[in-house]
N, C-alpha and C positions, 0 to 999 in steps of 0.2 A: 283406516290404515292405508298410507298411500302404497301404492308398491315399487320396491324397487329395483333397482337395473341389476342385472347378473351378468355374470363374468366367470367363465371358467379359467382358473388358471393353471397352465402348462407346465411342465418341469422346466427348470432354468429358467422361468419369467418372474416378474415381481410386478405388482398392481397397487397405486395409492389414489387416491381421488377424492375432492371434494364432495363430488355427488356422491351422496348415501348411495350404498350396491351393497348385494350380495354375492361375495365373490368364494366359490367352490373350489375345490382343489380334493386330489385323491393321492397318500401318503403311504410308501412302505418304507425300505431306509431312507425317503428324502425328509426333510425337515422345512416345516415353514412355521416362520414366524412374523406374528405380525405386530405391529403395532398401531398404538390409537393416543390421538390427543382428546382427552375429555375437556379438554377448554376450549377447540375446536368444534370437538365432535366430529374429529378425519382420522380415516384409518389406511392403515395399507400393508401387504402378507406378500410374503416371497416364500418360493417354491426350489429349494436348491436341493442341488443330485450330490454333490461332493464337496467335503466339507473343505479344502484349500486348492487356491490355483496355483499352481507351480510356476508361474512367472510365460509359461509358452501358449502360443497363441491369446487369440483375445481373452480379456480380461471381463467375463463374461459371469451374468448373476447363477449360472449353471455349479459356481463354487460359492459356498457359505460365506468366506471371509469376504467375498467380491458383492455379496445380495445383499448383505445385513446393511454395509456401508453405502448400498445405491438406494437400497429403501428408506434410511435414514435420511440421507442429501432428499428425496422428493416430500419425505414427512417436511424435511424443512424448508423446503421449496415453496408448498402448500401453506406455509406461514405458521408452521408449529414450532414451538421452545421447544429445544433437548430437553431441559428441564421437567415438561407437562408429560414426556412420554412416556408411556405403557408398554408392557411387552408379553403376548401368551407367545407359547412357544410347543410346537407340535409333531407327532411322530419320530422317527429315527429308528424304526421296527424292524427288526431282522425279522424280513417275511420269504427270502430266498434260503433256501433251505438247498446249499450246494459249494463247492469248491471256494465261491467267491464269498460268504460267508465269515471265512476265515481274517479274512483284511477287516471287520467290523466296521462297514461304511455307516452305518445306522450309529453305531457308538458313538462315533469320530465327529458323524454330524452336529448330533446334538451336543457335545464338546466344546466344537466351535460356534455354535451358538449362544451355550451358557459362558464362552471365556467373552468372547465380544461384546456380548451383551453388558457383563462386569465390568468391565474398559470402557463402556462408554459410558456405565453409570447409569444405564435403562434398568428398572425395576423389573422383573418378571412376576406380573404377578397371579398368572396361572400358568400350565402344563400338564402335557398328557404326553411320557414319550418312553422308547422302546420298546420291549415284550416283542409279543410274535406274531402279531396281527396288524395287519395295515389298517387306516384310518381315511376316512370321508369327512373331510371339515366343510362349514358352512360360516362365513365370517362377514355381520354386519361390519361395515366401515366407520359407518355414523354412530353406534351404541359400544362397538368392542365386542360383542356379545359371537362367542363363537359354540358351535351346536359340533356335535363329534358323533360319529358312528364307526362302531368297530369292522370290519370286514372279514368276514370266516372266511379262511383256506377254505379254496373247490380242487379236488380231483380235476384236473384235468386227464382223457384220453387222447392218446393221439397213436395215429394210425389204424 
């Protein structure tokens, strides 16, 4: 089993690549989805905080409607058919438990992933998303194959 290259990914970034990776990412209301061509065998996952960009400042994959569309342009950059692609689609957890809450960033996200996804006519063909516990994904590129761990709420102290 060869081993391959790992890649954390950050809030507001997106990752696609040839080379087989393991690319990790850690999910409370953000949502990443990724996609994979099995006639490839190339994958690539984005990491977004908010699920539309309001037209100000840059136009940055930190907004769902802006990540889905820039992951897609390098799935087909990479030389994949729209047609071959795949789509898991992950998180969207209200794991903030506070005022901000209320606006349902976690809803909304996953929203605009399952409408764009529909519009483009990408299959979804698994998901894990909302409830109240954040997520740990692990996403072969080369297989599709995504591993999931829940994350239990800690007490934090402070002062």
């Amino acid at each position: 089993m060869e081993e391959l290259e790992t890649h954390f990914l950050y809030p507001a970034a997106l990752y696609a690549s040839k080379a087989p990776t393991k690319v990790s990412t850690i999910l409370g209301s953000c949502v990443a989805v990724c996609l994979y061509d099995p006639v490839l065998k190339i994958g690539g996952i984005n990491h977004y905080m908010l699920p539309y960009w309001n037209g100000q400042g840059l136009a940055s994959p930190k907004y769902g409607n802006i990540a889905i569309e820039k992951l897609l342009e390098k799935m087909l950059a990479n030389g994949s058919q729209k047609a071959n692609i795949k789509a898991k689609v992950f998180g969207g957890g209200e794991v903030i438990e506070t005022n901000i809450s209320q606006f349902h960033i976690g809803d909304r996200n996953i929203q605009v992933a399952l409408e764009i996804l529909e519009e483009l006519k990408i299959p979804i063909i698994a998901k894990s998303l909302g409830g109240k516990l954040g997520r740990k994904i692990e996403y072969i590129s080369n297989t599709g194959e995504v591993k999931q761990k829940y994350i239990e709420k800690t007490q934090i102290q402070v002062g």
